[in-house]
C-alpha positions as CSV (number, residue, x, y, z in Angstrom):
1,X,8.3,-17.6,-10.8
2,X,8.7,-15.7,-7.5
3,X,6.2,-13.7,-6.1
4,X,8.0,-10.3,-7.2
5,X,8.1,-11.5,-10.7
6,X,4.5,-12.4,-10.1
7,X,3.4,-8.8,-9.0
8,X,5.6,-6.7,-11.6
9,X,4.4,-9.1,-14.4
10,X,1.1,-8.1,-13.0
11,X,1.8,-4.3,-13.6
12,X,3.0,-3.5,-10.4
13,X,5.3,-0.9,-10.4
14,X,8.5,0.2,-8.1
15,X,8.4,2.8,-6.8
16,X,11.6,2.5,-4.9
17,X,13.2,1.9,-1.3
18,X,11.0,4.1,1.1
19,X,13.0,5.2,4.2
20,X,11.9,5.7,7.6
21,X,12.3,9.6,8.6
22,X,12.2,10.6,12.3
23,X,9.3,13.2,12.8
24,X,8.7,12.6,9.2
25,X,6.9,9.3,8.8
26,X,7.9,6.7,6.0
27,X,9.3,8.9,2.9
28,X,7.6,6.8,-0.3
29,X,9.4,8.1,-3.2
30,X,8.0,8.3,-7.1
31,X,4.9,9.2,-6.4
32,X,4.4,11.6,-9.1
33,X,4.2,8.0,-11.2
34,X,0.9,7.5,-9.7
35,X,-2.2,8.8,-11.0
36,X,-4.1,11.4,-8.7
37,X,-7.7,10.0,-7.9
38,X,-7.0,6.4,-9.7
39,X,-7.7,3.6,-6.7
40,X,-5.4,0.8,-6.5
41,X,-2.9,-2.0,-4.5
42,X,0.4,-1.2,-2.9
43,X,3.1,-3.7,-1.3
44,X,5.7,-3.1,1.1
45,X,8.7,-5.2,1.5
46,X,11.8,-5.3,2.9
47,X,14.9,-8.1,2.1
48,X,12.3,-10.4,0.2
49,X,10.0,-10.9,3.2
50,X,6.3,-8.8,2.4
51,X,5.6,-7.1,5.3
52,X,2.4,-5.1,4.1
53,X,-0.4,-5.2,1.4
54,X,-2.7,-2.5,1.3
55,X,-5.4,-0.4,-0.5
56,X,-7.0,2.5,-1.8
57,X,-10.6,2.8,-3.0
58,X,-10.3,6.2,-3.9
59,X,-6.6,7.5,-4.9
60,X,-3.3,5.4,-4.2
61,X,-1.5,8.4,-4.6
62,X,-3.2,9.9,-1.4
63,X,-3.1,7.0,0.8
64,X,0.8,6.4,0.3
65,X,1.3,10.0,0.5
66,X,-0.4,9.3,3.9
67,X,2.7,8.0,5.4
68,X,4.4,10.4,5.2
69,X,2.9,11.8,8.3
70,X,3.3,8.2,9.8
71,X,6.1,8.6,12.3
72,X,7.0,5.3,13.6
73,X,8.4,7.3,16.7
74,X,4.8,8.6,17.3
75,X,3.2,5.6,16.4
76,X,6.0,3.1,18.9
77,X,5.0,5.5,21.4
78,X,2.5,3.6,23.9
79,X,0.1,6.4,24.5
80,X,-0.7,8.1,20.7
81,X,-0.9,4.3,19.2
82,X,-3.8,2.3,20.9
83,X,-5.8,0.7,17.8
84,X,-5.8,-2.5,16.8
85,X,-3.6,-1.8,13.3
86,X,-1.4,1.0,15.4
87,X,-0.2,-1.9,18.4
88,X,-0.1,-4.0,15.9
89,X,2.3,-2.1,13.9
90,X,3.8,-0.8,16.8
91,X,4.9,-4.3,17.4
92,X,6.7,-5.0,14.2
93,X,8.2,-1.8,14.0
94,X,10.2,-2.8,17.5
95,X,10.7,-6.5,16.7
96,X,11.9,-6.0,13.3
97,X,13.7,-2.3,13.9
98,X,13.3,-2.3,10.0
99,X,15.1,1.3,8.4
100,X,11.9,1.3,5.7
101,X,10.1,-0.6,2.8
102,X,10.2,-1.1,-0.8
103,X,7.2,-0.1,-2.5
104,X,5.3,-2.0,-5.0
105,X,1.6,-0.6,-7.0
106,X,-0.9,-1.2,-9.2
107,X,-3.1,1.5,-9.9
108,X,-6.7,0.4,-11.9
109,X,-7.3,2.4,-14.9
110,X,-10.0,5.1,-14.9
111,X,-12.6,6.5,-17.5
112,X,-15.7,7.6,-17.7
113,X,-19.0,6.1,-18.8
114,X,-22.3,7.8,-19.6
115,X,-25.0,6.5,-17.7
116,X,-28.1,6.0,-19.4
117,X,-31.3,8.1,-18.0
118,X,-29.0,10.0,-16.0
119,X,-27.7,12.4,-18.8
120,X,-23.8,12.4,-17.5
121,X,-20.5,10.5,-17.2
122,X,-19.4,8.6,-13.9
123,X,-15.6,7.4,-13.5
124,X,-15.5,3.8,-13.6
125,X,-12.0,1.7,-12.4
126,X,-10.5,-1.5,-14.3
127,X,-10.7,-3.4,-11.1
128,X,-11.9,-3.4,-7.5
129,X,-9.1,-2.5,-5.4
130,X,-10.5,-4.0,-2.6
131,X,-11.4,-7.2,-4.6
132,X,-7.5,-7.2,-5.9
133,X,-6.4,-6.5,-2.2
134,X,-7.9,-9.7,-0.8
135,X,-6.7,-12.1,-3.8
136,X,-3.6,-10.7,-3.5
137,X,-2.9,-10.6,0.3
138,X,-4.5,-14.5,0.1
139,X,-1.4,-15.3,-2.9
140,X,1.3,-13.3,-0.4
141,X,0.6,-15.7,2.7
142,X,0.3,-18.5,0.4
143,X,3.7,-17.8,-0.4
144,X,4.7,-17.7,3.6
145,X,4.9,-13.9,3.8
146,X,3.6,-13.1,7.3
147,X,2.5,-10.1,6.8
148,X,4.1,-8.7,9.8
149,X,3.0,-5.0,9.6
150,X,-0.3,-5.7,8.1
151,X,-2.9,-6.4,6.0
């Protein structure tokens, strides 16, 4: 079993090819599948090599919707990029000249629990995305992804 059959067998769902969009960022598509506050995992490949596993400890939806404002022009440019994550990115987005990603997630389920002595409900998540994250990003370079763009 190959590591896509591993993460759709998972629950990881496809949301489809995500192009690159000058002044525009990266263009994910489907995300009106996605739940609005639910936290959760995303994967970005391209041509069977991962090139991005990420995370959301609040909503998915929002963080993906988040690059949409991520214009690779902007963030290539060597003045508005100067982070750690932005040069590195800014790296792979010149070395591999990549048009976009495919986009793979798994959002953790919600509900609510009533908390005893408190007298009211608190949301409560299936899994820790950031616990998920980690595991998974450690069974993606055990698989001799590189992670090019990230981690």
């Amino acid at each position: 079993m190959d590591i896509f059959e591993k993460l759709t067998g998972a629950g990881f769902i496809d949301l489809g090819f995500a192009p690159w969009e000058s002044g525009k960022g990266l263009q994910i598509q489907n995300l009106h599948e996605l739940h609005d506050e639910a936290p959760g995992v995303y994967v970005m490949h391209y041509e069977g090599r991962i090139h991005k596993v990420g995370k959301s400890s609040a909503s998915l939806k929002r963080r993906l919707l988040g690059y949409s404002k991520f214009d690779r022009d902007r963030l290539a440019h060597f003045e508005t990029g100067s982070d750690r994550s932005s040069r590195k990115q800014r790296s792979a987005i010149e070395r591999l000249a990549l048009p976009g990603f495919h986009v793979l997630a798994l959002q953790a389920d919600i509900c609510e629990r009533n908390l005893p002595g408190l007298g009211f409900p608190v949301k409560i998540s299936s899994f820790d995305a950031h616990d998920l994250e980690r595991k998974v990003i450690k069974l993606v370079k055990a698989d001799d992804h590189k992670l090019e763009f990230g981690a």
